[in-house]
N, C-alpha and C positions, 0 to 999 in steps of 0.2 A: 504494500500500500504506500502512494508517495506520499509526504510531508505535506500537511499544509503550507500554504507561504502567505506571507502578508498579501494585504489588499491595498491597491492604492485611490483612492478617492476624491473625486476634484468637486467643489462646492462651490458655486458659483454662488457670491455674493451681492446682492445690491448695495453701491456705495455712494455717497456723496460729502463734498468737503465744498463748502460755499466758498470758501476760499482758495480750492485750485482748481473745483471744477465746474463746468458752464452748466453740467445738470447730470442728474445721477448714471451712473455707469455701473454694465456687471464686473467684477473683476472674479476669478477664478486662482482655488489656494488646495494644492495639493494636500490630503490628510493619509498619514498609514495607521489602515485598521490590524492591530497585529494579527496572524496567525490564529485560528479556532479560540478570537473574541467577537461581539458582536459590539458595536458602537452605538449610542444613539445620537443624535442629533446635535442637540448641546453638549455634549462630551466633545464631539468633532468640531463646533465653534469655538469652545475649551482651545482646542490645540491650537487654530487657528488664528485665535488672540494670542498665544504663545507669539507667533511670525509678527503680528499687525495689532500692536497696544493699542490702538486708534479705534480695534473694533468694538462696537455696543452692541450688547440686548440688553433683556430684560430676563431673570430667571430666579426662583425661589426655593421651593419645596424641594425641587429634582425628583417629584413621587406621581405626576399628573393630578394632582390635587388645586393647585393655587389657580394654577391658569396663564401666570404670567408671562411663561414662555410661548404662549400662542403667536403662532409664524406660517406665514406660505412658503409650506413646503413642497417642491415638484409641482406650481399650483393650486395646491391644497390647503384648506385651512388645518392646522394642527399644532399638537404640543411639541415642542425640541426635546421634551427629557423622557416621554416615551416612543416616542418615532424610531428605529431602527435604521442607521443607514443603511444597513444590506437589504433591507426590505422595501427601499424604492429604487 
């Protein structure tokens, strides 16, 4: 049986800085889901913000409880801290 191996994930962000830019843009930010983990969502903006201090949400419980991570995902309206990335 071969080895799992990591997964690499790109997440494409909506961004804006009224002072460098003329009006909001996607930027795109590489995440590694390690080997036989699953990620969710805010976990993967967790790493993200690691790269880019600059980035904001909004997030509380980490339990799908409060709400406050509600985000369009894929689209979608949903939570960051239950959402799965390998599951969209």
């Amino acid at each position: 049986m071969a080895a799992a191996e990591d997964k690499i994930i790109t997440l494409s962000i909506y961004r804006y800085d009224p002072d460098k830019d003329e009006k909001p843009v996607m930027k795109n930010y590489d995440v590694t889901v390690p080997a036989g983990t699953d990620m969710m969502v805010l976990s993967a903006l967790n790493k993200v913000k690691e790269q880019e201090p600059s980035l904001s949400y909004r997030h509380s419980c980490r339990e799908g409880v409060c709400g406050s991570d509600g985000m369009n995902i894929n689209g979608k309206n949903g939570l960051a801290c239950v959402t799965s990335v390998l599951s969209l």
